[in-house]
MITIDREN-681706 format. One record per residue (C-alpha): residue in three letters; x, y, z. Coordinates in steps of 0.2 Angstrom, whole numbers, plus 2048, in hexadecimal, padded with zeros to 3 digits. Layout:
REM residues N
<r><residu>ALA</residu><X>X</X><Y>Y</Y><Z>Z</Z></r>
...
***
This chain:
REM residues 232
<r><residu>UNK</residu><X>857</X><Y>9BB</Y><Z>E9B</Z></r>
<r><residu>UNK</residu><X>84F</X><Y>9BC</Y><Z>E8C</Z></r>
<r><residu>UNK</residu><X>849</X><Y>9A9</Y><Z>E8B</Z></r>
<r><residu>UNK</residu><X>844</X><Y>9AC</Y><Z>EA0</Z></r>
<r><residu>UNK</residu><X>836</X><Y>9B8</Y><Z>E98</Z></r>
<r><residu>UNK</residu><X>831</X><Y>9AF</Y><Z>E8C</Z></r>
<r><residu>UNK</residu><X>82D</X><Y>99F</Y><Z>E96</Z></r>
<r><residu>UNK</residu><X>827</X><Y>9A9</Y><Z>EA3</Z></r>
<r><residu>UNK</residu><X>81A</X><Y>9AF</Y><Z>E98</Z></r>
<r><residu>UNK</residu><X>814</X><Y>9A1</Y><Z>E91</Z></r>
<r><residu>UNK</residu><X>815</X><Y>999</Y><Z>EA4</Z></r>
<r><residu>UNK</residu><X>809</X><Y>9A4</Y><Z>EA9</Z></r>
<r><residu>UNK</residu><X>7FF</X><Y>9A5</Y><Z>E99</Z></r>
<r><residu>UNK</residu><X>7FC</X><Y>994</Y><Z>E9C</Z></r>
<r><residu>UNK</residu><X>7F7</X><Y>993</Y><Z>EAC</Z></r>
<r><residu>UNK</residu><X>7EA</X><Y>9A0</Y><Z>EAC</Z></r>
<r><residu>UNK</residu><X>7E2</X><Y>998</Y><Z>E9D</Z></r>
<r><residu>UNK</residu><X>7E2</X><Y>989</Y><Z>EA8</Z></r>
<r><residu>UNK</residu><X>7D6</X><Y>992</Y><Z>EB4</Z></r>
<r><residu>UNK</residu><X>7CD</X><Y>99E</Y><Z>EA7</Z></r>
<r><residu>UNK</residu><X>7B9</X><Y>99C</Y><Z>EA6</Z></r>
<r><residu>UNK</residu><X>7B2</X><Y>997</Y><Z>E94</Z></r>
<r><residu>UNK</residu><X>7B1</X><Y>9A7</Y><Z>E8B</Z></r>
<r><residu>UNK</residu><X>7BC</X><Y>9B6</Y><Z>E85</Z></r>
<r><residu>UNK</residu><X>7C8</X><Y>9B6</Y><Z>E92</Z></r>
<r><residu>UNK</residu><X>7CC</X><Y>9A3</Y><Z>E8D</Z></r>
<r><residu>UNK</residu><X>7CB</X><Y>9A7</Y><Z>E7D</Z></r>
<r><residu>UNK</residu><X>7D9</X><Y>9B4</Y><Z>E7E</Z></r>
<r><residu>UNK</residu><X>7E4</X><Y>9AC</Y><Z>E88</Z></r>
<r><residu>UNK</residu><X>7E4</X><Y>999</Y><Z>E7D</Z></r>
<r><residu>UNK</residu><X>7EA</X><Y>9A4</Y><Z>E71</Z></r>
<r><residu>UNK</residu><X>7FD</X><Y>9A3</Y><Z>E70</Z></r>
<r><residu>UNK</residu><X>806</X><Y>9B5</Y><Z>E74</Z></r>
<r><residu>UNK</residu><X>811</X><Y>9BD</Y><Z>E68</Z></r>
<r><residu>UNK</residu><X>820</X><Y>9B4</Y><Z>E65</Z></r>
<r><residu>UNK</residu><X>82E</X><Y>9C2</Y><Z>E6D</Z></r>
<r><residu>UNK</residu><X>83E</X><Y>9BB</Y><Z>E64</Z></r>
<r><residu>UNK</residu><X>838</X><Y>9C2</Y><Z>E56</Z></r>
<r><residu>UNK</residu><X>83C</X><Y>9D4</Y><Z>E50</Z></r>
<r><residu>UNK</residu><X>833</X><Y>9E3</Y><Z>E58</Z></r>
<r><residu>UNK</residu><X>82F</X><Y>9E8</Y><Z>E46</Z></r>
<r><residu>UNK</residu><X>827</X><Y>9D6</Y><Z>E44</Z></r>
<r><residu>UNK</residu><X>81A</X><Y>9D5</Y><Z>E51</Z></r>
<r><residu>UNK</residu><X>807</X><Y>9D8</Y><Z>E51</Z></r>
<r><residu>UNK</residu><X>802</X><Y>9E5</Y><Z>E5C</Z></r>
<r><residu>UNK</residu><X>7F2</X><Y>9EE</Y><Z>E62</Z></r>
<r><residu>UNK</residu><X>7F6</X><Y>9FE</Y><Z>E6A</Z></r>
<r><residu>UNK</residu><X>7E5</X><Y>A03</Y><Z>E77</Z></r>
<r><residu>UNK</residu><X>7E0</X><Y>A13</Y><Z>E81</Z></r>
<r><residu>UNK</residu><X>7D2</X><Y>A13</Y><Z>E90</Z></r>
<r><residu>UNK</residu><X>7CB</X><Y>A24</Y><Z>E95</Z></r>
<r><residu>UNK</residu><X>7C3</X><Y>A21</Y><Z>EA4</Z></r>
<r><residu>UNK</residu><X>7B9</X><Y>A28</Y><Z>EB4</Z></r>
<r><residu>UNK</residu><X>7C9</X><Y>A28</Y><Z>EBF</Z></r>
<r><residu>UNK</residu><X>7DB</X><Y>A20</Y><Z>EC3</Z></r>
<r><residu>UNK</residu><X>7D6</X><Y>A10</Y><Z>ECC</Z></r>
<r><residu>UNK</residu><X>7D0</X><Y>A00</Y><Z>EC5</Z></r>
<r><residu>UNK</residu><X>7C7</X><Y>9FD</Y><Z>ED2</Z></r>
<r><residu>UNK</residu><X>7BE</X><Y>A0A</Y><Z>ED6</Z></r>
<r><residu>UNK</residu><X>7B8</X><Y>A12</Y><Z>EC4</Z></r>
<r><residu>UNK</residu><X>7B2</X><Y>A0D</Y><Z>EB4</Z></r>
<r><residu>UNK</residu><X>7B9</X><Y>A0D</Y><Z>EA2</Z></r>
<r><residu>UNK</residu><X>7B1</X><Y>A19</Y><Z>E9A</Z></r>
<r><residu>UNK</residu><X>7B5</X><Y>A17</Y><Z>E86</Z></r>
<r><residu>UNK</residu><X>7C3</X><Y>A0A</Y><Z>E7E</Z></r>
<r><residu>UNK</residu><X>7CB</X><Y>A0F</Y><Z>E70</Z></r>
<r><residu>UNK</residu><X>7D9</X><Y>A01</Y><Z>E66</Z></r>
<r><residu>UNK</residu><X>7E1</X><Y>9FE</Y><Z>E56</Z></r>
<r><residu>UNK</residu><X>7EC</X><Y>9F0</Y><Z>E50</Z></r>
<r><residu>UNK</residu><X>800</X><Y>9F2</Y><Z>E49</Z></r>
<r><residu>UNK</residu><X>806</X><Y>9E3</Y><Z>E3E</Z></r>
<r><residu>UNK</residu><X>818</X><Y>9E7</Y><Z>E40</Z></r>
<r><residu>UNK</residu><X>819</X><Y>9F9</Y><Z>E3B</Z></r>
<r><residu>UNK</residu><X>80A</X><Y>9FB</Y><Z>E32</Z></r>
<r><residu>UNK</residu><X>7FA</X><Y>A03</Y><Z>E3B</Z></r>
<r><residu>UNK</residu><X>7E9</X><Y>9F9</Y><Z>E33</Z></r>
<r><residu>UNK</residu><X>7DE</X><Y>A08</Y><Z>E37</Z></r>
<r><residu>UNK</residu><X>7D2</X><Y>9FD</Y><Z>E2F</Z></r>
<r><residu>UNK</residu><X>7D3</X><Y>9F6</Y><Z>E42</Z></r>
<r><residu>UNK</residu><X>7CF</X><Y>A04</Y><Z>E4A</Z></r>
<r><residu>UNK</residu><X>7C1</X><Y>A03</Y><Z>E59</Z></r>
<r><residu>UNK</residu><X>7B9</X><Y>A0F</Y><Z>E63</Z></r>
<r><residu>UNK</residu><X>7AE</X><Y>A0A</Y><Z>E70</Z></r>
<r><residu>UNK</residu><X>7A4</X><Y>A12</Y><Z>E7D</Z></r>
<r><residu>UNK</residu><X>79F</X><Y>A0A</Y><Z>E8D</Z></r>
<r><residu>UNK</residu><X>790</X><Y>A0A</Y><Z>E94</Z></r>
<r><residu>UNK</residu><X>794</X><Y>A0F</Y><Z>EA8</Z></r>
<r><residu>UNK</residu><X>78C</X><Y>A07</Y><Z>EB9</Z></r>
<r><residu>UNK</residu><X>78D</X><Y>A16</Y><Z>EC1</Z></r>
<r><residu>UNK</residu><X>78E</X><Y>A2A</Y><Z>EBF</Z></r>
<r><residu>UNK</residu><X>79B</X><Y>A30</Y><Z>EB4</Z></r>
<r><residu>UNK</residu><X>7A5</X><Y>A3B</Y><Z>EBD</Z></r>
<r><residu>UNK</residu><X>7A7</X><Y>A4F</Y><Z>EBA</Z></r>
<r><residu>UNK</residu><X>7B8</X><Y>A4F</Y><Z>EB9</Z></r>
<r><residu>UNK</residu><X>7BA</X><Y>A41</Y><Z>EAC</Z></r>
<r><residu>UNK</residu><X>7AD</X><Y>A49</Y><Z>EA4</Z></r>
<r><residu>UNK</residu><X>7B8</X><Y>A59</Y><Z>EA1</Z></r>
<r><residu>UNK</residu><X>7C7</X><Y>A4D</Y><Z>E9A</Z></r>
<r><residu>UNK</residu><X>7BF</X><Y>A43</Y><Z>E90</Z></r>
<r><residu>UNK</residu><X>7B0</X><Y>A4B</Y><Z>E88</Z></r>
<r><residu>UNK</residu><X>7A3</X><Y>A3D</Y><Z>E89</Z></r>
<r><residu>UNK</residu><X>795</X><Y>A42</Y><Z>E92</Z></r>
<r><residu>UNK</residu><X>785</X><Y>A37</Y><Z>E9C</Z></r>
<r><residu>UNK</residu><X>77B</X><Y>A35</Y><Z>E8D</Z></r>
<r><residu>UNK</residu><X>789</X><Y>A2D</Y><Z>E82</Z></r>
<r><residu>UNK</residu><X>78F</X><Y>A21</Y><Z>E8E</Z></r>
<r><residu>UNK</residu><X>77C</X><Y>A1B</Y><Z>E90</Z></r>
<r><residu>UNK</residu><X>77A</X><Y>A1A</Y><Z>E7F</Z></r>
<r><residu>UNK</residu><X>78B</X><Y>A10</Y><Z>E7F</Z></r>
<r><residu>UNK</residu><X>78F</X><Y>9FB</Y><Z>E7E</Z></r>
<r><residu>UNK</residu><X>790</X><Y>9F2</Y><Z>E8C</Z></r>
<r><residu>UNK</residu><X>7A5</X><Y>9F2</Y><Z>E94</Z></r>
<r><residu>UNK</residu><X>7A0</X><Y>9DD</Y><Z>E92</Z></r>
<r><residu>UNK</residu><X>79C</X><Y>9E0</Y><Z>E7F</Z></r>
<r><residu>UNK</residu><X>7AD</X><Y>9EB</Y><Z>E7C</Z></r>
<r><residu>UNK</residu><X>7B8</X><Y>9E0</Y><Z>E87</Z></r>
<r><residu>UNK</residu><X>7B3</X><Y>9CF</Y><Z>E7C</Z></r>
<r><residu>UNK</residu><X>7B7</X><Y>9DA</Y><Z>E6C</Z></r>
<r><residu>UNK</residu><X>7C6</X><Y>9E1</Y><Z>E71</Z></r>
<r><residu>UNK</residu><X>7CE</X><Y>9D1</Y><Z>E79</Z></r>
<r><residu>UNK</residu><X>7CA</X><Y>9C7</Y><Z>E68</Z></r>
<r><residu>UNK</residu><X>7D4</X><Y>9D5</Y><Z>E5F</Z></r>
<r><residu>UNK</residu><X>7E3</X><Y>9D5</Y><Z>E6C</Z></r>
<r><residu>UNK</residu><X>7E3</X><Y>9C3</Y><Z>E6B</Z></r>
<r><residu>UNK</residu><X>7F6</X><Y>9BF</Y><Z>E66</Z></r>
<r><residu>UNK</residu><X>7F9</X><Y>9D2</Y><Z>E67</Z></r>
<r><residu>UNK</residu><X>807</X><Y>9DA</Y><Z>E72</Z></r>
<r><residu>UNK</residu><X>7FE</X><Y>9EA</Y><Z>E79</Z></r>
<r><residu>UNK</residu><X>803</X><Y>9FB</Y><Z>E76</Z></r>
<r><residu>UNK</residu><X>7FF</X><Y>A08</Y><Z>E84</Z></r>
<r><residu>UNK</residu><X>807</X><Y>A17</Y><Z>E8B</Z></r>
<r><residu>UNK</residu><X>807</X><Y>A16</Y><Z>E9D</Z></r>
<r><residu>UNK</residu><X>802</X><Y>A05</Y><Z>E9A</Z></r>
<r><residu>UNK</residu><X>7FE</X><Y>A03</Y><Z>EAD</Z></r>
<r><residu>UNK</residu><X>7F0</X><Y>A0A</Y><Z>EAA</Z></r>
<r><residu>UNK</residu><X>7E7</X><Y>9FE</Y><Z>E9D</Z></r>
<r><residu>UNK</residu><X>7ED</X><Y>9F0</Y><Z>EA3</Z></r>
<r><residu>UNK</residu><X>7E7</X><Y>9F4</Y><Z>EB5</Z></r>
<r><residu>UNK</residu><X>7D4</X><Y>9F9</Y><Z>EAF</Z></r>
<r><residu>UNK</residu><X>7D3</X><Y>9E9</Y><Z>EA2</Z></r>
<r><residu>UNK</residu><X>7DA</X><Y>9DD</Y><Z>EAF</Z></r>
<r><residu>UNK</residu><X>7CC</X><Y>9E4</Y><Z>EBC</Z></r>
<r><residu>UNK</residu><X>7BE</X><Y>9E4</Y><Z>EAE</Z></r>
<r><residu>UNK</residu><X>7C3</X><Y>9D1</Y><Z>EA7</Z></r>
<r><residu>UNK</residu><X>7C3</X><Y>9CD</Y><Z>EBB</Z></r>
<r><residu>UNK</residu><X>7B3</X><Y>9D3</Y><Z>EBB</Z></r>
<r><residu>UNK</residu><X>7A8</X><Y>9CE</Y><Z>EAC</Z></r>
<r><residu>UNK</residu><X>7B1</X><Y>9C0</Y><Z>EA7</Z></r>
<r><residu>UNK</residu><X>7B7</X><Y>9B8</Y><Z>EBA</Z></r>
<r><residu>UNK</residu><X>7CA</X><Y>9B4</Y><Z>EB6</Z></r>
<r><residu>UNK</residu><X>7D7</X><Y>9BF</Y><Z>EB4</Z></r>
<r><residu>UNK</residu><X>7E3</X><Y>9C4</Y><Z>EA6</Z></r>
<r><residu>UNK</residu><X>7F3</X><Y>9C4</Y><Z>EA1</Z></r>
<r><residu>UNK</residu><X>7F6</X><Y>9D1</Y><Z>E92</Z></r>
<r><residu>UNK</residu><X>809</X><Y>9D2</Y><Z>E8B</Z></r>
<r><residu>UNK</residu><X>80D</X><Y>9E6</Y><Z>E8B</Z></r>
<r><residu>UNK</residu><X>819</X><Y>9F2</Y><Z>E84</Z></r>
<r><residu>UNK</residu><X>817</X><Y>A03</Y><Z>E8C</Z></r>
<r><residu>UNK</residu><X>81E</X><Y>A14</Y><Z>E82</Z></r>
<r><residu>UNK</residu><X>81E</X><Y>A1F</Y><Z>E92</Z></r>
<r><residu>UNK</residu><X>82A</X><Y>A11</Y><Z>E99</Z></r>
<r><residu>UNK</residu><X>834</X><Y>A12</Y><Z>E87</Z></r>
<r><residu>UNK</residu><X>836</X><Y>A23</Y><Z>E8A</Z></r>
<r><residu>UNK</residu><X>83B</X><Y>A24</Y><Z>E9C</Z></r>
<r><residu>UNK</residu><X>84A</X><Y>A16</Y><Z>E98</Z></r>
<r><residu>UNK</residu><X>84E</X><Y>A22</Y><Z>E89</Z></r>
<r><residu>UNK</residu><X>851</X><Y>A30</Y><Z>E93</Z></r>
<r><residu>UNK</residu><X>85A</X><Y>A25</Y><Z>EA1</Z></r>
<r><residu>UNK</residu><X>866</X><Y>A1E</Y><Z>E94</Z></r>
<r><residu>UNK</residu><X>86B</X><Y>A30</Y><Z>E90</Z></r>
<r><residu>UNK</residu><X>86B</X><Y>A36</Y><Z>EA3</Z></r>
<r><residu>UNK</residu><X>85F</X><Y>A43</Y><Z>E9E</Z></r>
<r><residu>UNK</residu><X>850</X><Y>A48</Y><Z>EAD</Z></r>
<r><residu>UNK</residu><X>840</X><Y>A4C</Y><Z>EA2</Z></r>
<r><residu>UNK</residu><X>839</X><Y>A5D</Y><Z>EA3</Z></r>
<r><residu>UNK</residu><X>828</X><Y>A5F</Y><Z>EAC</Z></r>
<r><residu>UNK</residu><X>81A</X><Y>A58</Y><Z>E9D</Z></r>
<r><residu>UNK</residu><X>827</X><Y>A50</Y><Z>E93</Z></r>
<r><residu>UNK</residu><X>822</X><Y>A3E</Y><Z>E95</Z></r>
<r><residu>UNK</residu><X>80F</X><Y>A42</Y><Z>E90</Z></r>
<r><residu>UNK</residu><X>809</X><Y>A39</Y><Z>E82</Z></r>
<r><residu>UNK</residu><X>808</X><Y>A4B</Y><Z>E78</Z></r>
<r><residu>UNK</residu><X>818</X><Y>A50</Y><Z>E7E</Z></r>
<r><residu>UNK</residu><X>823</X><Y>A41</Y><Z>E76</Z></r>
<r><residu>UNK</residu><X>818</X><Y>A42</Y><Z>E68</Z></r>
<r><residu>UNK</residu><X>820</X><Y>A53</Y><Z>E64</Z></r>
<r><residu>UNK</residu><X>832</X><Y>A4D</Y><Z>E6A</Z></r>
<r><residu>UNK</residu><X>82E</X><Y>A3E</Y><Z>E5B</Z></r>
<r><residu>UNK</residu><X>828</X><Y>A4C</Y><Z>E51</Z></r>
<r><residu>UNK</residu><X>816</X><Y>A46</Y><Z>E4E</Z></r>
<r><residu>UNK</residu><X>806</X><Y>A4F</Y><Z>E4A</Z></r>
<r><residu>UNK</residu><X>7FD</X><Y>A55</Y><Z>E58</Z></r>
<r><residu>UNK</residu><X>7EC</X><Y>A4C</Y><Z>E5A</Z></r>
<r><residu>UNK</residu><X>7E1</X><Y>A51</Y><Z>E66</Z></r>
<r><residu>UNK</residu><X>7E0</X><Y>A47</Y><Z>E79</Z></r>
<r><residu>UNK</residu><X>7D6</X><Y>A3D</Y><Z>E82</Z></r>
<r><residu>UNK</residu><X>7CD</X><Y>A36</Y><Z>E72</Z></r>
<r><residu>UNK</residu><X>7D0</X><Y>A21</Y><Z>E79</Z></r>
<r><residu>UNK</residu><X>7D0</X><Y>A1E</Y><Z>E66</Z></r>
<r><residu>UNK</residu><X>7DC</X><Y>A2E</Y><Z>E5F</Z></r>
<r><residu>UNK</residu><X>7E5</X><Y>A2A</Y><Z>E6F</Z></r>
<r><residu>UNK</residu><X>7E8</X><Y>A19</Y><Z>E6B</Z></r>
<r><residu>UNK</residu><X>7EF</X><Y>A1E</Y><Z>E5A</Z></r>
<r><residu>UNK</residu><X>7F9</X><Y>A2A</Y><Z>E60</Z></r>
<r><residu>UNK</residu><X>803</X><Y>A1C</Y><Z>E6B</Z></r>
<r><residu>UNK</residu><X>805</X><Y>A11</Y><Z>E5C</Z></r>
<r><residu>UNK</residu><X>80D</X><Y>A1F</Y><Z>E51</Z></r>
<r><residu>UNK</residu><X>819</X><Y>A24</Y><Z>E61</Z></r>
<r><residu>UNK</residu><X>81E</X><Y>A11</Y><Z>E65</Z></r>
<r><residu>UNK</residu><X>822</X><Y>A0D</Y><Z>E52</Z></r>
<r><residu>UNK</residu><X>82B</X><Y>A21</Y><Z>E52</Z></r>
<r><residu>UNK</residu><X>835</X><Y>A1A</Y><Z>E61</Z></r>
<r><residu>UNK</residu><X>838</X><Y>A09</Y><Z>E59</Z></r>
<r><residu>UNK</residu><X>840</X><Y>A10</Y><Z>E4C</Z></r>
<r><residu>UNK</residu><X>849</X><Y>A1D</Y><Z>E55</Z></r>
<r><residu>UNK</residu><X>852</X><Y>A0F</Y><Z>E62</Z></r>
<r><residu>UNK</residu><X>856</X><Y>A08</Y><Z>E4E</Z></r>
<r><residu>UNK</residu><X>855</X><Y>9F7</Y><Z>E5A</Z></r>
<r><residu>UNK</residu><X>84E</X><Y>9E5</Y><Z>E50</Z></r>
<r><residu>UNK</residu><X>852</X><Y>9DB</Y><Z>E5F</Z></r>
<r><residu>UNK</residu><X>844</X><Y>9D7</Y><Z>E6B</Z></r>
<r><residu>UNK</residu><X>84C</X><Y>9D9</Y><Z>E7C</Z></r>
<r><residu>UNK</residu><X>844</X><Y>9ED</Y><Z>E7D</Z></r>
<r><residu>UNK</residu><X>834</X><Y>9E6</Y><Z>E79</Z></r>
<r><residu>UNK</residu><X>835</X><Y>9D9</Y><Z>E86</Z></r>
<r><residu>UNK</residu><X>83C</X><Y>9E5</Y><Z>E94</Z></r>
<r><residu>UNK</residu><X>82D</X><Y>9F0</Y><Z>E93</Z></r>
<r><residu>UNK</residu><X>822</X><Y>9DF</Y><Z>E93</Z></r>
<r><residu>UNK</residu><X>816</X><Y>9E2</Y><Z>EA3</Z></r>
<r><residu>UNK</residu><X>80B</X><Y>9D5</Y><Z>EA9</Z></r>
<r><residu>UNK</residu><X>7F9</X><Y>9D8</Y><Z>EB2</Z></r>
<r><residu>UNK</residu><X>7F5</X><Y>9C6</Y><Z>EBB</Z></r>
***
């Protein structure tokens, strides 16, 4: 099963790059993806959070990016990115509320064109970190679609998913709130960071996926690669 994965990945990898325009999106995927029969506690990892004006990618905007890279367990806060997007549209009241950044910020933001070529070059040979990965990959498949006109293939391992097969393992239902990021930060416990900072967010899924790394005690590779999703 294992194998299946792996070819499948690079299979498709492939393929895309076969069809990607010259640019960033070719760029990232001619680079080779982690290699997944290698230890969990091996592999390079950049671990990304979006705030954004709403839940679907093709309807809103990304708001502000926030990513930092994980060379096995060690977090490189030297990595650490914080970018915020300048939007095509309004930014929404309730987004506003969430995530703090107001009108004038995201004008005086980057491009989402600027921050997608920067963060693809750091994910480049990266197995993404997210929680709720969905998410991500959904709103960075959509903004590669388009800025860069091909579409994307991004290795993911997801911490909410992590969670949910923990608790399944031990026939446990989660309480109401206990699958939030914050939440299973406490369960792991971690210090409490404040939310919807795409940046301290982004940290705080790296710290939980290495606490949950070490908590499943787990070198093989096969949990990283069931959590594997795929945008395409």
């Amino acid at each position: 099963m294992m194998l299946e994965r792996l070819l499948s990945l690079e299979f498709r990898r492939r393929r895309l790059l076969a069809k990607a325009p010259a640019g960033p999106l070719r760029d990232f995927l001619a680079t080779p993806f982690a290699d997944g029969r290698r230890p969990c506690g091996e592999s390079r990892y950049l671990a990304l959070d979006l705030e954004t004006t709403g839940g679907d990618p093709q309807r809103h905007e990304i708001v502000s990016l926030g990513w930092v890279c994980l060379d096995g367990p060690r977090i490189d806060l030297g990595s650490a990115r914080h970018r915020v997007a300048r939007l095509t549209g309004a930014m929404t009241g309730d987004s506003a509320v969430i995530h703090a950044i107001t009108d004038d910020e995201s004008a005086a933001g980057i491009s989402l064109e600027e921050a997608l070529r920067e963060l693809l070059r750091d994910l480049a040979g990266r197995v993404l970190i997210a929680h709720h990965a969905k998410t991500e990959l959904g709103f960075i498949g959509r903004a590669c679609e388009r800025h860069f006109g091909g579409r994307i293939l991004i290795p993911a391992v997801d911490t909410l998913d992590i969670a949910v097969r923990r608790f399944n393992r031990q026939r446990e239902t989660p309480s109401p709130g206990s699958l939030r990021l914050g939440a299973l930060r406490r369960q792991h416990h971690l210090p409490r960071y404040p939310a919807h900072n795409a940046l301290s967010d982004a940290l705080s899924a790296a710290e939980l996926f290495l606490a949950q790394l070490a908590q499943t005690g787990e070198a093989h590779p096969e949990p990283i690669l069931k959590d594997w999703l795929f945008r395409q």
